[in-house]
Each structure stands twice: as C-alpha cells, then as structure tokens.
C-alpha positions as CSV (number, residue, x, y, z in Angstrom):
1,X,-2.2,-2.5,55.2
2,X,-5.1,-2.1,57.4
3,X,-5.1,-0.9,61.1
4,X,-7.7,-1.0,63.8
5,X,-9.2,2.8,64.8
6,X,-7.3,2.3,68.2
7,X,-3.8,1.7,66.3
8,X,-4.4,4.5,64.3
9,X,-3.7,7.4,67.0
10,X,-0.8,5.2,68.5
11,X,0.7,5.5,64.9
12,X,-0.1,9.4,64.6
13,X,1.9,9.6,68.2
14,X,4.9,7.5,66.3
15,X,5.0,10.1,63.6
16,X,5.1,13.2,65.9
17,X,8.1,11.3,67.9
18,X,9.9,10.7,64.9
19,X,9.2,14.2,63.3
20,X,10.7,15.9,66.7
21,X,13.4,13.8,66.5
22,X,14.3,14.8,63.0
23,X,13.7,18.3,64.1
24,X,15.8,18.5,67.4
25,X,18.8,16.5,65.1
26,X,18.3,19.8,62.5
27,X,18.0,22.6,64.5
28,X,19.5,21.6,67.8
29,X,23.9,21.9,68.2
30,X,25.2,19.2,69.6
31,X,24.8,19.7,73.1
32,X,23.4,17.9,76.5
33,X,19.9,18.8,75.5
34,X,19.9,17.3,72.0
35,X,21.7,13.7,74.0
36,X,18.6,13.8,76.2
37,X,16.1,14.4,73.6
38,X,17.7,11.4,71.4
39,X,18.1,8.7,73.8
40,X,15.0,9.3,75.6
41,X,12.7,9.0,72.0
42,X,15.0,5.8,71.2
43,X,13.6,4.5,75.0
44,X,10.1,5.3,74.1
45,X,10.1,4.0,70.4
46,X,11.9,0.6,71.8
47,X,9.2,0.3,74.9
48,X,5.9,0.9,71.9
49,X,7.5,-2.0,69.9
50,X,7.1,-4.0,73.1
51,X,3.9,-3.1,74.2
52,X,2.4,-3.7,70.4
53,X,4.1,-7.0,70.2
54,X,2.9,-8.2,73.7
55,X,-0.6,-6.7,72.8
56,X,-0.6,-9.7,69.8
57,X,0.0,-12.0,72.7
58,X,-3.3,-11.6,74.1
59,X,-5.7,-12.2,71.0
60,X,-3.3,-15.1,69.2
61,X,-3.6,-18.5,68.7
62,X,-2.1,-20.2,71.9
63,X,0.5,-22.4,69.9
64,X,1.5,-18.8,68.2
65,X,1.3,-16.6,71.0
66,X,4.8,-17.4,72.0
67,X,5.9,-15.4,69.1
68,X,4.5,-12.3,69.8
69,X,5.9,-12.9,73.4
70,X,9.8,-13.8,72.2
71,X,9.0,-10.5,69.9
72,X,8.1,-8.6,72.9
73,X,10.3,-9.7,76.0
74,X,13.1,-8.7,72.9
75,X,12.2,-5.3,72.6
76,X,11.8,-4.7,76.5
77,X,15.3,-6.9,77.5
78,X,16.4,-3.7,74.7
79,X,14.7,-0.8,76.6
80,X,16.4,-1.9,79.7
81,X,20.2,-1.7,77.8
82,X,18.5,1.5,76.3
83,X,17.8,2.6,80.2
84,X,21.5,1.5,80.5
85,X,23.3,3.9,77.8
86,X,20.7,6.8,78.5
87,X,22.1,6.8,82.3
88,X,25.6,6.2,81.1
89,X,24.9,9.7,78.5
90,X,23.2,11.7,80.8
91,X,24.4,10.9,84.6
92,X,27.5,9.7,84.2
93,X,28.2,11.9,81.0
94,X,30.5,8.7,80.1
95,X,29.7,5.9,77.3
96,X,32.6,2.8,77.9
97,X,33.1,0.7,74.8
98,X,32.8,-2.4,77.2
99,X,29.2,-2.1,78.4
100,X,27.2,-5.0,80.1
101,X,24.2,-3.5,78.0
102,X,25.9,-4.9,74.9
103,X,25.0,-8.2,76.5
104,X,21.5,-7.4,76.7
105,X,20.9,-6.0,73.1
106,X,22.7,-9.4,72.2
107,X,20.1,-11.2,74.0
108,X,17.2,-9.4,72.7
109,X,18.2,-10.1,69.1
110,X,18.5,-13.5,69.7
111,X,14.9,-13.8,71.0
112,X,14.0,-11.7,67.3
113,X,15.5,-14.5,65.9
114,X,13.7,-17.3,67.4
115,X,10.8,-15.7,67.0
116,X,10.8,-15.2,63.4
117,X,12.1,-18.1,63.0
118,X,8.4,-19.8,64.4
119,X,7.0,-18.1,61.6
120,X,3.9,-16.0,62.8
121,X,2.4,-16.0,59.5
122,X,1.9,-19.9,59.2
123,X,-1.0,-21.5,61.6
124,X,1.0,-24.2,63.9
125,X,1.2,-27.7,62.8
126,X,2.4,-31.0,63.9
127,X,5.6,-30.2,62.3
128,X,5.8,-27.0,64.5
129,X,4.9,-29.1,67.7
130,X,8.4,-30.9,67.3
131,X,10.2,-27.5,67.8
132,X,9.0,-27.4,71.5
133,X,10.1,-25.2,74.3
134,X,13.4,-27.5,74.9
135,X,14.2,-26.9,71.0
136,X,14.3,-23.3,71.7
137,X,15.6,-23.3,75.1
138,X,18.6,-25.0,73.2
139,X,18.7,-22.5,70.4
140,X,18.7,-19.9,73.1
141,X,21.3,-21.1,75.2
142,X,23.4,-21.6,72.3
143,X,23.5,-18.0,71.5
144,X,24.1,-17.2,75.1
145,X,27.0,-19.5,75.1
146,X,28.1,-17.7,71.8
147,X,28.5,-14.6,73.6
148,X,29.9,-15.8,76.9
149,X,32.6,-17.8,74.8
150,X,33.8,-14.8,72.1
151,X,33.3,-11.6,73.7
152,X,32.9,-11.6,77.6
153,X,36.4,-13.0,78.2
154,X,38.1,-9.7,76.5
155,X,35.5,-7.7,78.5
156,X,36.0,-8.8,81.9
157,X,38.7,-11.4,82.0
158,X,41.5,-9.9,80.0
159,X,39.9,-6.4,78.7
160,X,41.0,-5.6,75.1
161,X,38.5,-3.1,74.1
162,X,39.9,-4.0,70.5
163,X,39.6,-8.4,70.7
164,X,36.1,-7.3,72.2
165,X,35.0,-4.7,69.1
166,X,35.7,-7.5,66.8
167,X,33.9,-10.4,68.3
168,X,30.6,-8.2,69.1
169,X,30.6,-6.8,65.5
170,X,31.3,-10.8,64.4
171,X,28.0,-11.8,66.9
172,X,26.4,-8.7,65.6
173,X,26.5,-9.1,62.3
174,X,25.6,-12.8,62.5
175,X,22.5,-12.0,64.1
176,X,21.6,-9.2,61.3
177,X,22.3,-11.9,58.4
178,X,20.0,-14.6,60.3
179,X,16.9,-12.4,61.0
180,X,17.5,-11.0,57.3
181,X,17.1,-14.9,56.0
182,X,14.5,-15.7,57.6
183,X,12.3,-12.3,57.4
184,X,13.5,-12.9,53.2
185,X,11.9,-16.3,53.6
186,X,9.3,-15.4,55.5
187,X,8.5,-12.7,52.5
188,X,9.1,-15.7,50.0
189,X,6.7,-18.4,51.3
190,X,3.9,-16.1,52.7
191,X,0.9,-13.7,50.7
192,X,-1.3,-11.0,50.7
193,X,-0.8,-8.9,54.0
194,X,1.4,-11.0,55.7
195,X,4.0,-10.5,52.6
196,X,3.5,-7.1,53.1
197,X,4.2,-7.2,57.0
198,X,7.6,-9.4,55.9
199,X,8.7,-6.9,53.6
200,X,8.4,-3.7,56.1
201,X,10.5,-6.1,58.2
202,X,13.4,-6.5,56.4
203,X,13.5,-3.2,55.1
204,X,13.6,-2.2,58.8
205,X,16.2,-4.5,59.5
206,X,17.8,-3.9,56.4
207,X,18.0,-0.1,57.1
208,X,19.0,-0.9,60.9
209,X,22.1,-3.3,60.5
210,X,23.4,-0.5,57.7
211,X,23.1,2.1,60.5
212,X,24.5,-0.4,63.1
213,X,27.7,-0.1,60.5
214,X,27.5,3.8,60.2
215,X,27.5,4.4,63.8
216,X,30.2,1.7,64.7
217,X,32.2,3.5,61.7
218,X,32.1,7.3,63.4
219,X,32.3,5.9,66.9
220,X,35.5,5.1,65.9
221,X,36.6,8.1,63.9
222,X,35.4,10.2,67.3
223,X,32.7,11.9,64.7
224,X,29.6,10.3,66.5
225,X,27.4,12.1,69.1
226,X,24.0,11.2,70.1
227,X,21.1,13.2,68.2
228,X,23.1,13.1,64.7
229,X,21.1,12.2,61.2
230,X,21.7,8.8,61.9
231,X,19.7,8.7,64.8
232,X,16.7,10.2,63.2
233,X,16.8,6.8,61.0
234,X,17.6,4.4,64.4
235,X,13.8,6.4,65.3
236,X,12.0,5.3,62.0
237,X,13.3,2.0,62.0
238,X,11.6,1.4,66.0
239,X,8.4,3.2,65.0
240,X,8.8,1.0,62.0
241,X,8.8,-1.8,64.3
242,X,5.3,-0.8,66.1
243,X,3.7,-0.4,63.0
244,X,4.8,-3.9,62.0
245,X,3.0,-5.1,65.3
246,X,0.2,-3.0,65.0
247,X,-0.7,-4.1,61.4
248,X,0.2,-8.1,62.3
249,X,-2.7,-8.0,65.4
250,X,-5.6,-8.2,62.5
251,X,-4.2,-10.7,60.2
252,X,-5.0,-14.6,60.3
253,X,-2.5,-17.4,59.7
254,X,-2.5,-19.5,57.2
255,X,-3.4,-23.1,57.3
256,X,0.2,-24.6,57.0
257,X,-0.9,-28.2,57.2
258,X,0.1,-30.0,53.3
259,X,2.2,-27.1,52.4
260,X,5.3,-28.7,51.0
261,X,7.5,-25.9,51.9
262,X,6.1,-25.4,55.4
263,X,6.4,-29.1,56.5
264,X,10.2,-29.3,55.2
265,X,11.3,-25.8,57.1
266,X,9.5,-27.4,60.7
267,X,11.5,-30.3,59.7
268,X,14.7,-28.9,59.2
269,X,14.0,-26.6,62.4
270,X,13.3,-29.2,64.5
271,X,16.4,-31.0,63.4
272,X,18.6,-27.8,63.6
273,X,18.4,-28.0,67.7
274,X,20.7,-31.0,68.4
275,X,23.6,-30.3,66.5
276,X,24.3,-26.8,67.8
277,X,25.7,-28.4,70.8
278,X,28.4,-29.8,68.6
279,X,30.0,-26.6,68.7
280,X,31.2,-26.7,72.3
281,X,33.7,-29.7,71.6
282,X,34.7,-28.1,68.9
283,X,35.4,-24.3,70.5
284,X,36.8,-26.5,73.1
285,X,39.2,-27.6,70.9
286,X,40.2,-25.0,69.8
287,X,41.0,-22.9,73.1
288,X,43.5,-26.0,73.6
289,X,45.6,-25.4,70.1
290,X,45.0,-21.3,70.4
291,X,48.7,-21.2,71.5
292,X,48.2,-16.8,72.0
293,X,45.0,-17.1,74.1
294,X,45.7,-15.7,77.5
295,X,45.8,-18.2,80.5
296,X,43.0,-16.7,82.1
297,X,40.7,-16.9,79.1
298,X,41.5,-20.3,78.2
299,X,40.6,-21.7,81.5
300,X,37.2,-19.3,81.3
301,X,36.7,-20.7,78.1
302,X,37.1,-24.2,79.1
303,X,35.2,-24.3,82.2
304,X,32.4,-22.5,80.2
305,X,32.6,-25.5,77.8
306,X,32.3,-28.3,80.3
307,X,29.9,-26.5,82.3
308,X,27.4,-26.0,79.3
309,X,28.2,-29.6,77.7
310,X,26.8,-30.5,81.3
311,X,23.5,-28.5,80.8
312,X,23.2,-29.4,77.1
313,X,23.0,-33.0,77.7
314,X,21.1,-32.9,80.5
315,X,18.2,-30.4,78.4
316,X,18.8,-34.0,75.8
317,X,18.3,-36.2,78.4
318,X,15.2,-34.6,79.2
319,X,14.0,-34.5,75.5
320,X,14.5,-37.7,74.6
321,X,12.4,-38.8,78.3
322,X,10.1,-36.3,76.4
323,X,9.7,-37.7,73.3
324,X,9.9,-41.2,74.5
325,X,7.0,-40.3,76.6
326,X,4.9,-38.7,73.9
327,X,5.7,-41.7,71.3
328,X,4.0,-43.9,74.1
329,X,1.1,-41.6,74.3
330,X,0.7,-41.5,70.6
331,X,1.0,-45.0,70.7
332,X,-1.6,-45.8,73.4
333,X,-4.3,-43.5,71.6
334,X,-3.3,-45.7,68.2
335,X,-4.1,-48.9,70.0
336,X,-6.9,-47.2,71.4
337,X,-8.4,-46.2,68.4
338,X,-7.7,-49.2,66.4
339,X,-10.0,-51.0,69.5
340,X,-12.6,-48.2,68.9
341,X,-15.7,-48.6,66.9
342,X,-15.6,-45.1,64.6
343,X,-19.0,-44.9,64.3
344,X,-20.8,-45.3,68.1
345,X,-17.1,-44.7,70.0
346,X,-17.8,-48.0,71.8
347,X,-15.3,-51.1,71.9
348,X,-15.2,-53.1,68.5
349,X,-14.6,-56.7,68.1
350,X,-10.5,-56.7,68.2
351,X,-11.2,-55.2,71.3
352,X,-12.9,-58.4,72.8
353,X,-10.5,-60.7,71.1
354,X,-7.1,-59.0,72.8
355,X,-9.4,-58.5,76.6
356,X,-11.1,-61.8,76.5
357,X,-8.7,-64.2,77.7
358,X,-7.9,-62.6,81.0
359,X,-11.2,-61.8,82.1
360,X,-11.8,-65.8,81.1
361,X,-8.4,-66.4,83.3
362,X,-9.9,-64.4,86.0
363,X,-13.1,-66.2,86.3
364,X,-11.6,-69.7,86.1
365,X,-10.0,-68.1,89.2
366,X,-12.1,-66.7,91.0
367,X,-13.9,-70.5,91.0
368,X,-10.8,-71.9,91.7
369,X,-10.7,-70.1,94.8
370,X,-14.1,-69.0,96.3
371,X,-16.2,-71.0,98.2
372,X,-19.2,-71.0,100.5
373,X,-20.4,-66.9,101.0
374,X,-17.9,-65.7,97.8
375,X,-19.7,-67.5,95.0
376,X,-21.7,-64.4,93.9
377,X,-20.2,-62.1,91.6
378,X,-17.8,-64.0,89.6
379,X,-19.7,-64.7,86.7
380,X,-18.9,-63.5,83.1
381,X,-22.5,-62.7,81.1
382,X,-22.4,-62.3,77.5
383,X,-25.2,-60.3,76.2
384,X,-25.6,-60.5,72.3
385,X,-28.2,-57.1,71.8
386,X,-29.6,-56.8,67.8
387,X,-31.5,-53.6,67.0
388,X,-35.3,-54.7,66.2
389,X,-35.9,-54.0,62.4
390,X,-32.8,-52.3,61.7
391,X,-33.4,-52.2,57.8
392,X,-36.7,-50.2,58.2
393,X,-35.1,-47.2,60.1
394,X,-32.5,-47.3,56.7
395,X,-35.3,-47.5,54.1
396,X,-37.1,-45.0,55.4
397,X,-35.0,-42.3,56.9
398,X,-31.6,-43.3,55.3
399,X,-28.4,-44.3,56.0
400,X,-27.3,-41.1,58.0
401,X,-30.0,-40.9,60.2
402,X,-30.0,-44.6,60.9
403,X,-25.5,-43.9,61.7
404,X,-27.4,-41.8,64.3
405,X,-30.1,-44.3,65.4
406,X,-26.8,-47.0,66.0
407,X,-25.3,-44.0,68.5
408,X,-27.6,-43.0,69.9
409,X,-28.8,-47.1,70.7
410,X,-25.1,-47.7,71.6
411,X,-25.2,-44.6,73.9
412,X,-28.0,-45.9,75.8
413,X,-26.8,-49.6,76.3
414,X,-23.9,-47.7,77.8
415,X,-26.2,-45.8,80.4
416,X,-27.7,-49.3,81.1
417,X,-24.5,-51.1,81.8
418,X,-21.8,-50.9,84.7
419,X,-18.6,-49.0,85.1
420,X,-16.6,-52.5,85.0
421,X,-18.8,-53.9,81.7
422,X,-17.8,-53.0,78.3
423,X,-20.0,-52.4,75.3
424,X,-18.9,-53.8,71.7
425,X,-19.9,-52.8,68.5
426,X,-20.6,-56.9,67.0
427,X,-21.4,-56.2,63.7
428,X,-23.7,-54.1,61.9
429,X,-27.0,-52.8,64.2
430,X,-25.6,-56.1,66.7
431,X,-24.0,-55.0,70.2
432,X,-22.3,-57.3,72.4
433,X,-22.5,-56.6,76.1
434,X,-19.7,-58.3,78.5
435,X,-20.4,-58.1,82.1
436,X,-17.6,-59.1,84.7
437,X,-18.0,-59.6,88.1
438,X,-21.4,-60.3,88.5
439,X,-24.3,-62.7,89.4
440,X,-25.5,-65.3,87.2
441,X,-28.7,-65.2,89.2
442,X,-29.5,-61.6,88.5
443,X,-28.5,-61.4,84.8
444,X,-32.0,-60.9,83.9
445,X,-31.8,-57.5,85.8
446,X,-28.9,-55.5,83.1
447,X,-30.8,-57.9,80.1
448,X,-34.1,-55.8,81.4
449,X,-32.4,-52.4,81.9
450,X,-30.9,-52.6,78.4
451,X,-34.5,-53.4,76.7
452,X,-35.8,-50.8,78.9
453,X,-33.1,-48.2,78.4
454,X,-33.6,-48.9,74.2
455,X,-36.9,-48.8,73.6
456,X,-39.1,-46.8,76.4
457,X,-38.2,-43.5,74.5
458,X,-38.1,-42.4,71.0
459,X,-35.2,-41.7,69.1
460,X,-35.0,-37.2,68.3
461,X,-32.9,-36.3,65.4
462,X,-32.9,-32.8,63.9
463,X,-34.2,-33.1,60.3
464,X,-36.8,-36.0,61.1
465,X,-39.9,-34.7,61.3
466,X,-41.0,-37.5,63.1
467,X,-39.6,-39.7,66.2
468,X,-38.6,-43.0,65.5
469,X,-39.2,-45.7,67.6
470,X,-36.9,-48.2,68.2
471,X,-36.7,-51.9,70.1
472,X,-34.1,-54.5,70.2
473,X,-33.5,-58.0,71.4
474,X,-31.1,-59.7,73.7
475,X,-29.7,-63.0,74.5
476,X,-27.5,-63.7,76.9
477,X,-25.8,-66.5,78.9
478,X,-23.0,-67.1,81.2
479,X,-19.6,-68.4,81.6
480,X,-18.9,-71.1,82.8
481,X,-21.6,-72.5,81.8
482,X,-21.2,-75.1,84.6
483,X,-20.8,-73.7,88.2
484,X,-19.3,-77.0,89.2
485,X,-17.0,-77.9,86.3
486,X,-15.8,-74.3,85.1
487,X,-13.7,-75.7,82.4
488,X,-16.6,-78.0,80.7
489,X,-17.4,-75.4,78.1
490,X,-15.1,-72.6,76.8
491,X,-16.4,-69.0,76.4
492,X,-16.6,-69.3,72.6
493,X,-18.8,-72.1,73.4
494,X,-21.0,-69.6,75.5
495,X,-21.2,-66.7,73.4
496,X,-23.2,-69.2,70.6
497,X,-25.2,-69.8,72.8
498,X,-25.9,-66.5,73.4
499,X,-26.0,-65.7,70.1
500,X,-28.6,-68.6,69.9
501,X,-30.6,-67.3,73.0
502,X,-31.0,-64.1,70.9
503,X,-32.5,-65.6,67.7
504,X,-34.9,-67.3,70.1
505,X,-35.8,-63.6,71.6
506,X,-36.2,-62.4,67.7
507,X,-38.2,-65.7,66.4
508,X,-40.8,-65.1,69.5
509,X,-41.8,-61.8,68.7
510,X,-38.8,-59.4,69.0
511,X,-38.8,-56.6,71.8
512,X,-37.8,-59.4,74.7
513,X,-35.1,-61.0,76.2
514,X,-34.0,-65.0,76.0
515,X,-31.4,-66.0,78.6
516,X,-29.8,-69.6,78.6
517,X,-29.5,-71.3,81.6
518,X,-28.2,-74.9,82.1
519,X,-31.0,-77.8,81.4
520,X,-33.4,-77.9,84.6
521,X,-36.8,-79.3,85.7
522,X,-38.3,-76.8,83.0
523,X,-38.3,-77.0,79.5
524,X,-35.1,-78.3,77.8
525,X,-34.1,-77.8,74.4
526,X,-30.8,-79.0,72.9
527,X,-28.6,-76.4,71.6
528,X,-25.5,-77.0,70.0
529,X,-25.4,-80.6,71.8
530,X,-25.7,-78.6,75.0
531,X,-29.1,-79.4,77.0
532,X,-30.3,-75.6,77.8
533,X,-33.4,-74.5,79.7
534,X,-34.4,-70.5,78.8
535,X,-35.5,-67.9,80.9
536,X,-37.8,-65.2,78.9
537,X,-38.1,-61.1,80.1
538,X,-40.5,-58.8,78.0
539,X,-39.0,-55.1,76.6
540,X,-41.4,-52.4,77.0
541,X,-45.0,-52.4,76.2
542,X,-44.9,-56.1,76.0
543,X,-45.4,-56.2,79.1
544,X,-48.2,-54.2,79.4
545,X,-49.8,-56.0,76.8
546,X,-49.0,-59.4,78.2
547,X,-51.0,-58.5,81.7
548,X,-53.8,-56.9,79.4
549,X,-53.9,-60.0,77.7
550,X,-53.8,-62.0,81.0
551,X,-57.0,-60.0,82.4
C-alpha cells in the first residue's frame, strides 16, 4: 500500500498514540489518570478517521464523493458520543447504561453502512445513479426508525436497562454483520490495492465487533474499566481506520460500466429502498398482538409507526414525481436525438416531416387572416443548398476530412440563417434550409448570405496541409406559391420546385443561386406543369468576375 509523503508523518503520529496507549494500559493502575489518558486517545483516533475520510472528499469524483462524506460525518457524529462518555468518565465520574450517545454511535454506523454500501472502489454508473439521495435518505431513516422503535422506548418511556441491553446489542450486532458483508464483497469483486484497502477493513471491523463483545461481556461482570488491554485494540482498530483513508485518497476507481456483477448489485440496491418501508405495517402489527408491551410503549410505538408511514410515502411520492420527471427528460433527449443529424448536429429529415405541417397550418393562417399592412412576413421559403463538387473534397482528402468539410458547411449555413429557421441535413452533402416568418420579397437576401457565408473563406482542418475551398448552390422557392390562392399548391409541391430551382443553379455554372417565383412578364419556363419565372444571385467571386466581364 502506497502513501503520499504528507500521510506518512500523520501515520508515524498514529503509531506513537497507539504505542502510549499500550504503554499507559501496562504500566499505569487503574486510576483517574489512566480513564483520562484512554478516552481522550479514543477522541483523537475517532476525529483522524474523520478528518482523513473528509480529506477524500475534496479530490473524488463528484458522484463518489458522497462516500468519503457518509464515511466522515460517521466518524465525527462518533467523536461527539465519544465527547459524551469522556464527560460522563471524567466530570461526572458516572457512565449510565442508558446513554443518549448510544444513539449517536448507532447513527454513525449506519452512515458506515451506506457508505460502503456505494462501493468507493467502483467508478459510478447509470446503475449507481438510480440509488439517488431519496434511496438513501430512505435507507437512513429506516435505521433511525429501527432504533426509535426497539430501543428508545425502554430508555425513556418505560426504562428497563435490561429490555434496552438486549435491543442495542440486537441493532448492534446487525450493523457489524451488514458492514462485514458488504466490506467481504467489496473484497470479493474488487483488485489490486483496492482489495487490499477491503481487507484492512474488515479485519478492522472484524477485530472491533469482537471487542464490542469483550467489553459488553466485563461491563457486565463489573471487571471493565477504561484503559484495560482491550482498549489498546479499540486504538489500533481507529488508527486502523485513518490508515484505510489515508491509503484510499491515491487510488482510482474502476470503470464499472459492463461489469456483470457491478450492474446486478446497483440493481438490487436500487431495488432494496422500497420495501424497507414494509416493515412499519408489520412492527405495527405486532405492537397490537404483543399482549406484555407496556401501554406507554405501545402507543409510542404506534404513533412512531403512523408518523413515519406518513414520511415514507411522502419521500415515494416525491420519487416517483422524480423518476417520472427524469423518464420525460430521457425521453425528450431520445426524440431529440432521433431528429438529430449525428454527423453535423443539425435537424435531419424526420425532423421536417413531424414540424412541417404546423408551420404549413400556420401560414395558411396567417393568409387567412392578414390583410393590407400585415402581408409581410408570413411566408415559408424552402431553400434546397448542395455542396459544389462534393466528391472531389472525398477523392482527394478522404472521407474523414470531407465528415469535417459537411460540419463545418452545416455550421456556417447555421451562422447565415435566423434564430426562428431551422437547418436539415437532406441527404448526403444536400442541406435544406426552412425559413418561417419571413418575406417572399427578400428571400434573395438569406439565399445570398448562405452562398456568402459557404464559400468566401476556406475550410482549416488540422492534418491538411492545404485549405480547401468550398462553394455550394441553392434553390429556393416559397409557400404558397400563390399569394392569392394559398391552398393552389401544397408545400411538397414547393419544395420540387425548389429542388428544381437548385439543379438550375448547378446546370448554369455552380457557385449561384436560382429562386422560383410565379410566371411574370420575364422569362417563363414550365416546371412541373407550373409556369415559373427565376430570379438568379451570384456566390462569391462570381460576382466579381461578372462586373469584370461586364467592363
């Protein structure tokens, strides 16, 4: 096991607490000395095992820093019963066998357990994500219930020191078993260091639950005083537990993600949550038919029941809204993705198909309703874009680089278009631009920022030594086609002609746009049956070439 040179003198102090420990138990008498000596190490040896826990907090992954942090808040909720007995030994010179500190190390173990149980060894996966904070919060309050339910009624409702003895050693031992298990299958399923850090552990543990019995057994033949042998193992067992922390800060989970055995313990955690709370009905139950129980405890017992039946359905209630919520997230970003193009990010063709017909419905509106000043702006352009000479970009740089030629056009037809239009990937190096909301009369102005925005700079890729120039073509027309009669032609009807008006841009010499207009005073050409005048824009340089060849 490797440490870090910082961890290294914070083990060398360990050792000299737990070598004057063992010295003050074999040459010290049992006297007030030797108590304060004892439970003022155990203090300090409890706070280092929280402080080294917390310190993994800080450097973790975020999903596993809760871990470290249930590991640590543990330890400290122990210092402060710790702080408890050490005031009860030396102040009040008194230790009662009902303590409220027995409460607290309760607590603190059950926050060990849930934080072994989230596996610190194993990088967080989706099956992890399921046991959320309500999971735990559940576990948690379970145990709490536990505790309130067997052994604070013969505390403080009807104090039998004896009835309370038995159910703490019941809880305590139940606790001891469960971190055992899962620091055994922690051991099991892990590797390398990390099996290493597993198996200090649960010899730790092991060694602490058999002193937990040792101690319990002279407490109650009056042979036990603070500072005795046992203590000096209590000592090495908490240094134990710093070391463990210290050691755990350099290692790196594991990927967890396809590990059979990982994926069916999240399961089966994740799972575990709900039906814990089937134990109230049934302690209920049996508080009812416990014909011996004292009055008093009955009714506490009850009431406890009811009240935490209230609070475990209402902690459901919330994680079912929960997961009903992140089901409808999950499912937004599927249908979101499935109307995605992979490659450029932009919309693909399903896309269009599921958005079509309401912006069609709410241009057949807006005509329906507008007149005089409010015709502008409620036209719906299609403008069918093909990268120029696609196939030579392919031949001669390959396939990747032209993936990155096809982004990098479909990022820039992006910059070139409105917030309210939407970019589709057609088909191939073909983009399909739909503008809502606009002008019929200045479509000419988006077809010219597009050619402008695609070809006036070279495409940069690392690896090509050289830029690659790139044009494209456009065709466009609108819907309706007719401004008085809106319903004369349908949009499918539009977009070929469009897609016509572009192979008109590509047949005249590429690097232009072709917009379709209905048939005027101009030239008329029949497309499709449809009488069509054109309207021509140049992409860049052919312009400058067309007034040089003008001069």
């Amino acid at each position: 096991m490797h440490l870090k040179p910082n961890a290294k003198m914070w083990v060398r102090l360990l050792l000299c607490l737990v070598l004057a420990q063992t010295a003050a138990s074999i040459f010290l008498p049992k006297s007030y000395l030797l108590t304060a000596i004892t439970d003022c190490t155990i203090l300090v040896l409890m706070v280092s095992a929280s402080v080294a826990f917390g310190r993994n907090a800080r450097t973790s992954h975020p999903r596993q820093r809760i871990v470290w942090i249930l590991l640590s808040v543990g330890y400290a909720i122990e210092s402060l019963a710790q702080v408890g007995w050490t005031y009860g030994e030396l102040v009040r010179k008194e230790t009662p066998s009902i303590s409220a500190g027995d409460g607290a190390v309760f607590l603190a173990w059950t926050l060990l357990i849930l934080g072994f149980a989230l596996r610190p060894h194993v990088e967080p996966t989706d099956q992890q994500r399921h046991l959320g904070k309500l999971d735990l919060l559940i576990l948690l309050l379970a145990g709490v219930y536990l505790y309130l339910f067997l052994v604070v009624p013969w505390g403080y409702i009807a104090p039998d020191p004896q009835s309370y003895g038995v159910a703490y050693k019941f809880l305590a031992v139940a606790q001891d078993l469960i971190v055992l298990s899962l620091l055994a299958l922690g051991w099991k399923q892990s590797s390398g260091e990390w099996r290493k850090f597993y198996l200090l552990l649960s010899l730790i543990v092991a060694v602490d639950t058999v002193m937990e019995y040792v101690v319990d057994s002279l407490a109650v033949t009056g042979v036990y005083f603070s500072g005795g042998w046992y203590d000096c193992a209590t000592a090495i067992c908490l240094a134990g537990m710093t070391f463990a922390a210290l050691v755990a800060q350099g290692l790196a989970p594991v990927a967890g993600l396809g590990d059979s055995q990982s994926e069916r313990y999240w399961r089966l955690a994740s799972r575990l949550a709900s039906p814990v709370s089937l134990i109230l009905p049934v302690l209920t139950a049996w508080s009812f038919l416990d014909d011996g129980l004292p009055a008093d405890v009955r009714k506490f017992r009850v009431l406890l029941s009811l009240l935490s039946i209230v609070v475990f359905v209402f902690i459901g209630i919330t994680k079912q809204a929960r997961l009903e919520s992140e089901l409808a997230g999950a499912n937004r970003e599927l249908l979101d993705a499935s109307l995605t193009d992979v490659l450029t990010g932009v919309r693909n063709r399903r896309f269009f198909t599921n958005s079509i017909d309401s912006d069609v419905r709410q241009v057949l509106r807006s005509f329906a309703h507008q007149t005089g000043e409010d015709i502008r702006n409620r036209d719906l352009i299609f403008y069918l874009i093909d990268v120029d000479n696609f196939k030579k970009v392919n031949d001669q740089f390959g396939h990747q680089i032209g993936d990155q030629v096809l982004v990098e056009i479909a990022r820039r037809i992006n910059s070139a278009a409105r917030l309210s239009d939407v970019v589709i990937r057609w088909g191939g190096e073909e983009f399909l631009l739909v503008s809502r909301q606009t002008d019929r009369a200045n479509a000419h102005i988006l077809a010219q920022r597009v050619l402008d925005a695609v070809g006036l700079q070279a495409c940069r890729f690392e690896g090509v030594g050289t830029n690659i120039h790139v044009t494209c073509s456009v065709g466009w027309a609108a819907f309706p086609w007719s401004e008085k009669d809106p319903n004369a032609k349908s949009h499918d009807q539009v977009l070929l002609l469009a897609d016509s008006a572009l192979y008109q841009a590509k047949d005249s010499g590429r690097n232009r746009g072709v917009g379709l207009i209905p048939a005027a005073n101009g030239s008329v050409s029949n497309v499709n049956g449809i009488p069509t005048s054109s309207v021509t824009i140049l992409g860049p340089h052919q312009k400058q070439a067309a007034a040089a060849a003008a001069k």
